[in-house]
C-alpha positions as CSV (number, residue, x, y, z in Angstrom):
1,X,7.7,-9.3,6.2
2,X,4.7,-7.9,5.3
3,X,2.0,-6.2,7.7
4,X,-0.7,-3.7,8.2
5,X,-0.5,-1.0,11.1
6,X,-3.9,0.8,11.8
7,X,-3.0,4.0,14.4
8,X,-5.7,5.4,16.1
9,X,-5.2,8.8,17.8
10,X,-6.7,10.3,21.1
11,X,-8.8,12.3,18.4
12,X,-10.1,9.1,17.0
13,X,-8.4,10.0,13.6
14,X,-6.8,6.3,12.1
15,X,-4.0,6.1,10.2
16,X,-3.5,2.7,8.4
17,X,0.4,2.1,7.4
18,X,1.6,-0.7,4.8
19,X,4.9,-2.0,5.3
20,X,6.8,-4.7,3.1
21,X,4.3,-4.6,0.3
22,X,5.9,-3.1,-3.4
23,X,4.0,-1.4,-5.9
24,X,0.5,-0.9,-5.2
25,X,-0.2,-4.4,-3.6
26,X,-0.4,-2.7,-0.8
27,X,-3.9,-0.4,-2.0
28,X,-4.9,-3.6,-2.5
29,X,-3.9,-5.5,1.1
30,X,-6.0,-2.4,3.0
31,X,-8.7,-2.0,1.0
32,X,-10.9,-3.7,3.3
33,X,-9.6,-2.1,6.2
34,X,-10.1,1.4,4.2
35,X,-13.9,0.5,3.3
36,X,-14.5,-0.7,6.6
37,X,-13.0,3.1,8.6
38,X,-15.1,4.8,6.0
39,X,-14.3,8.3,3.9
40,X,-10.5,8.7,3.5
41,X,-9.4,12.5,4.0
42,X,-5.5,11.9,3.2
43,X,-3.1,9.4,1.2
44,X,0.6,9.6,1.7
45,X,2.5,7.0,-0.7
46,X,5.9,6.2,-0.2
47,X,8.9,4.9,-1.9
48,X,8.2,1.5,-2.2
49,X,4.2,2.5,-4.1
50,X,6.7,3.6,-6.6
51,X,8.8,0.4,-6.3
52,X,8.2,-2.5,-9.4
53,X,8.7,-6.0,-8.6
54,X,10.9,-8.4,-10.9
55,X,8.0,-9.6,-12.6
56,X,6.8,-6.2,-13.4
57,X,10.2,-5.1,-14.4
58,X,10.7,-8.0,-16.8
59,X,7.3,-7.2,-18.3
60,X,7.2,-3.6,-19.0
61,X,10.9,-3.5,-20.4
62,X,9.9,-5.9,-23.0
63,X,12.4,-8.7,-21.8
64,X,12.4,-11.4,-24.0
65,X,13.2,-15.2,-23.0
């Protein structure tokens, strides 16, 4: 399942945290949630930034059908 997590601190610092997206889908899922807090100061990707989807994989290995 996909979502979007935005963590707000008693400082009034956000954090927003993508979960079930692969690749960088998820840049693109909370880019309007980004645009809309204003300057980012810090970007942490994870595992799954680094992640391919089938499609992708298929593609860039040159699979042929």
């Amino acid at each position: 399942m996909k979502r979007i997590e935005i963590i707000i601190a008693s400082n009034s610092q956000t954090k927003i945290e993508t979960k079930g997206f692969v690749g960088a889908e998820c840049r693109q899922a909370s880019q309007f949630i980004e645009k809309a807090l204003g300057q980012q100061t810090d970007e942490v990707l994870k595992a799954e930034f680094h992640s391919m989807t089938s499609a992708q994989s298929s593609l860039q290995c040159g699979e042929k059908h």
